[in-house]
N, C-alpha and C positions, 0 to 999 in steps of 0.2 A: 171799355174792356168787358169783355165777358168774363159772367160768372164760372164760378172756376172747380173743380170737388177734388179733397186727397186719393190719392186710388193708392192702394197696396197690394202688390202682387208678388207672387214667387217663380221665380223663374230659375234655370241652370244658370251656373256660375258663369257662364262664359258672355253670356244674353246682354250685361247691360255694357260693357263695354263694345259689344256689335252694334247696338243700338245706339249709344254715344257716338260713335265713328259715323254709322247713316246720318244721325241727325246732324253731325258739325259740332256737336259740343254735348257736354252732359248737361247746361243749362237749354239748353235743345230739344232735349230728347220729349217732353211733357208737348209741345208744338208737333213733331214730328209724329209722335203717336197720333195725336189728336186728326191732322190732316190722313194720315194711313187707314184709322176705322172710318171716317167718314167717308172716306175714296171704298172703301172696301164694303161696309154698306152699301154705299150707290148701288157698286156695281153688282151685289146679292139681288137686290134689289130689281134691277134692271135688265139681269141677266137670263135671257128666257132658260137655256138648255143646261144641264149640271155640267160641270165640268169647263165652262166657258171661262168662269174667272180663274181660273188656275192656268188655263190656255196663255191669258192676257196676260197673269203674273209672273209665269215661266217666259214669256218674251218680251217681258221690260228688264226682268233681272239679267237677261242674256245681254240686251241694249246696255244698259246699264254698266256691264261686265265690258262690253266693247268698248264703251267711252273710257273707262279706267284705261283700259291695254291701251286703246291710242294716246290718252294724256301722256302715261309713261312712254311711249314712243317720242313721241315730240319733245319732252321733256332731253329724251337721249340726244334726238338730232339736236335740239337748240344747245345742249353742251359741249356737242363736235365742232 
């Protein structure tokens, strides 16, 4: 297992239950972070032009947005 550090942050009220729900659970959320800055470094990182990774992060959360709307879709038809 890797080494592990407490972190304490303040965030708006609404944040750590958004966060809980991304992750799948509030025992989640420490994994979920963790994967996201590392994904999000890389791609600072890696990203030649400004503005690229915000390009890429605006069209996963759109992807992302789509999968939800078709789950609840299918969800409807498999209830019909």
């Amino acid at each position: 297992m890797e080494e592990s550090t407490r972190l304490s942050v303040h965030v708006p009220a609404d944040v750590p239950a958004k966060l809980a729900e991304l992750a799948g659970g509030v025992k989640k959320m420490g994994s979920y972070l963790t994967t996201l800055i590392r994904q999000a470094h890389a791609g600072q990182v890696d990203v030649g032009a400004p503005g690229d990774l915000d390009l890429l992060t605006a069209g996963f959360k759109h992807l992302s947005a789509k999968v939800k709307e078709l789950e609840a879709r299918l969800q409807q038809v498999e209830r019909a």
